[in-house]
N, C-alpha and C positions, 0 to 999 in steps of 0.2 A: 242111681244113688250118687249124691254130690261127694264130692273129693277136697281131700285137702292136701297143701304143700306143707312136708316140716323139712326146715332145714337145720341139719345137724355138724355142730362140730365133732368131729371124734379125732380123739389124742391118741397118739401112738404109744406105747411103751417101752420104746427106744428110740434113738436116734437111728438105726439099723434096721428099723422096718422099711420097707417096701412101699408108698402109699398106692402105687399103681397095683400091688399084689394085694394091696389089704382089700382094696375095692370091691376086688374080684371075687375074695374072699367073701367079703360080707353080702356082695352078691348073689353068692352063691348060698346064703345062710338064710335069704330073707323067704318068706313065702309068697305065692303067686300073688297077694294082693295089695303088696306093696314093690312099686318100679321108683327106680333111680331114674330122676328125672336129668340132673347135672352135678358134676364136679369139680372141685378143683382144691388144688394146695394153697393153703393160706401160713406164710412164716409166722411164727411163734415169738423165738429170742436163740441165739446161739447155733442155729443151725434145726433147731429142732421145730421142723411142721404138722401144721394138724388137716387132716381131711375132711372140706365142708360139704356134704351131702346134702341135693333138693333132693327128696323121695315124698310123694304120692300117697297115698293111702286113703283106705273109704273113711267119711269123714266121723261113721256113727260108730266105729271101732269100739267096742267095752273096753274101758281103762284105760283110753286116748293113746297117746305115744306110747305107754309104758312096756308096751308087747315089744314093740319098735326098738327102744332103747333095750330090753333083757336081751333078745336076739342078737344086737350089734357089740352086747357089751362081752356076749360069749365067743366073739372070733376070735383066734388068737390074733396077739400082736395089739388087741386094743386096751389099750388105759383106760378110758374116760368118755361120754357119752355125753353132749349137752344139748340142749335143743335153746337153737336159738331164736327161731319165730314158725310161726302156723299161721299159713292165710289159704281160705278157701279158693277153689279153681275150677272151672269151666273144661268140661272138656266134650 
């Protein structure tokens, strides 16, 4: 079944979250059919960064990202959920 990359911004809820704990966390929330492919901290304004997330997923998913984004938006510590682009991938 072909795959797709979404990568995702997700906004902290504080300036005091963790982004190397939120990770872990939303890691730990996702289910086996979606893998985090890569990471990293992207600054924002004032100090305050957001977490962009490549994560994988099969591409014929019922209701596309929208499982993706309900899952990550219930970790604590997360604000905000945005999907910033979807391209299909070869693996």
């Amino acid at each position: 079944m072909a795959r797709v990359a979404v990568l995702l911004k997700v906004m902290p809820n504080s300036l005091d979250v963790n982004l190397g704990d939120l990770k872990v966390a939303i890691e730990k929330k996702l289910p086996g059919s979606y893998k985090i492919l890569d990471s990293k901290e992207e600054p924002i304004a004032f100090g305050l960064k957001s977490l962009m997330l490549l994560i994988s997923m099969e591409e014929n998913t019922e209701g596309g990202t929208e499982e993706l984004e309900s899952k990550i938006k219930d970790v604590d510590g997360v604000e905000e959920v945005e999907v910033e682009s979807i391209s299909r991938i070869s693996e």
